[in-house]
N, C-alpha and C positions, 0 to 999 in steps of 0.2 A: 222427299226433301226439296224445296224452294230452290230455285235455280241461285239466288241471291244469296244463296246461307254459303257458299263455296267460298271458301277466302283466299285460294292459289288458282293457277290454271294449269292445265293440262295441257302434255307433251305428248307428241309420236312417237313408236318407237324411231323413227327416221330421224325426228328431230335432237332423241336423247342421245343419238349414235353421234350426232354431228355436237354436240357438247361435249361428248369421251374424248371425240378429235381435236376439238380444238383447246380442250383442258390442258393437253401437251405442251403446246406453244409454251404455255404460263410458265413460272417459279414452280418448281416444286413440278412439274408438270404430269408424270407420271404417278403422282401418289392420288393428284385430285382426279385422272382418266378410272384410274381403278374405282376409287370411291364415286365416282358417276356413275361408271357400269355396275357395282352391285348393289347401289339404290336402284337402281332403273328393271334389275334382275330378283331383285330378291324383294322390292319392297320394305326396305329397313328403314325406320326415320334415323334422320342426320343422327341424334343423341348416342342411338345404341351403336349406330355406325365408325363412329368418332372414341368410342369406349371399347371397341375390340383391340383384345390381348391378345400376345404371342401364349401360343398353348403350355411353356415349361418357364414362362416367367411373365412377370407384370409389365414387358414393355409394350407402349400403344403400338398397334397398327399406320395408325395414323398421327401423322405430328404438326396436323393445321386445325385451326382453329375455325368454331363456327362466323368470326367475323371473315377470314379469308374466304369463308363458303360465298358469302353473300357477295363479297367482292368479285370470287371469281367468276359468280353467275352473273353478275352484273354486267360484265366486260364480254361473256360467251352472248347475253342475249343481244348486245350494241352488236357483235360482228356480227349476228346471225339477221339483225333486223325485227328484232321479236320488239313491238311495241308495247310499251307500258300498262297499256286497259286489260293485256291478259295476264299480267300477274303471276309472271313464272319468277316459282321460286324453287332451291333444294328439294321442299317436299310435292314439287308438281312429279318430279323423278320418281316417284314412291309408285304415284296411278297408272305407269306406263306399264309395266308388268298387269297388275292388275287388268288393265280397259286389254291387255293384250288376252288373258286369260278369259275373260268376255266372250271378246272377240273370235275368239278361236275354236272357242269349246261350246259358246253358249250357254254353259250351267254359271249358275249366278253362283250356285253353290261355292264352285271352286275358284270364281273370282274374289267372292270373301274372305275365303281361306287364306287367298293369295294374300290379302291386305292384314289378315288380324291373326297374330301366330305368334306364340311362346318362341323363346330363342335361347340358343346354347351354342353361342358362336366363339369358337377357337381356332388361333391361327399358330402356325410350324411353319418359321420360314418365311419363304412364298406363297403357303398354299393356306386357305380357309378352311375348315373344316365346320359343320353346322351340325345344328340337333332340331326341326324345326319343328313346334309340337301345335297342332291346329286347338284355338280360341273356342271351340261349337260351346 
């Protein structure tokens, strides 16, 4: 793939940990920490992430929208000092698990995996509960 065909940029995991943290400060603060950390962990894009139900009724997960997304990253990357040419957006959050899986393991195998996977995500509560079925 051309270096140029990439249209986000990529995050650390050090630097997604410090967007969980500072996601707090904000409105809403804790709802958009959570939804950082389980892009950054699971690799979900924003849409499915934003669309998770509680498991014994239809109420969302989550009650911000993808404009607050863009907001909030906006404001995380001005205090972090992340300048503009790298292009961190919601889905730069997606690679961090991924380039982590890479990284760690070496099998390209299971950093794919990491990135393209069936989903069957229900939540009870506090707690998520997932079904995650690998794309081969």
């Amino acid at each position: 793939m051309p270096a140029d065909s990439q249209s986000y940029g990529k995050l650390t995991l050090e630097e997604a940990r410090f967007f969980a943290e500072l996601a707090l400060s904000q409105d809403k603060g804790l709802e958009k920490s959570v939804l950082i950390r389980l892009a950054y962990t699971t690799s979900i894009r924003e849409g499915a992430l934003l669309s998770l139900t509680e498991r014994y009724n239809d109420n969302k997960f989550f009650h911000i929208t993808p404009k607050t997304i863009s907001a909030m990253m906006k404001k995380i990357r001005k205090q972090l000092g992340i300048p503009e040419y790298r292009n961190i957006v919601f889905h730069s959050l997606k690679t961090v698990a991924i380039n982590w899986e890479l990284e760690t393991t070496g099998d390209i195998h299971r950093a794919k995996r990491q990135g393209k996977f069936g989903l069957n995500f229900v939540c009870s509560g506090c707690v998520c509960y997932s079904n995650f079925q690998s794309n081969r």
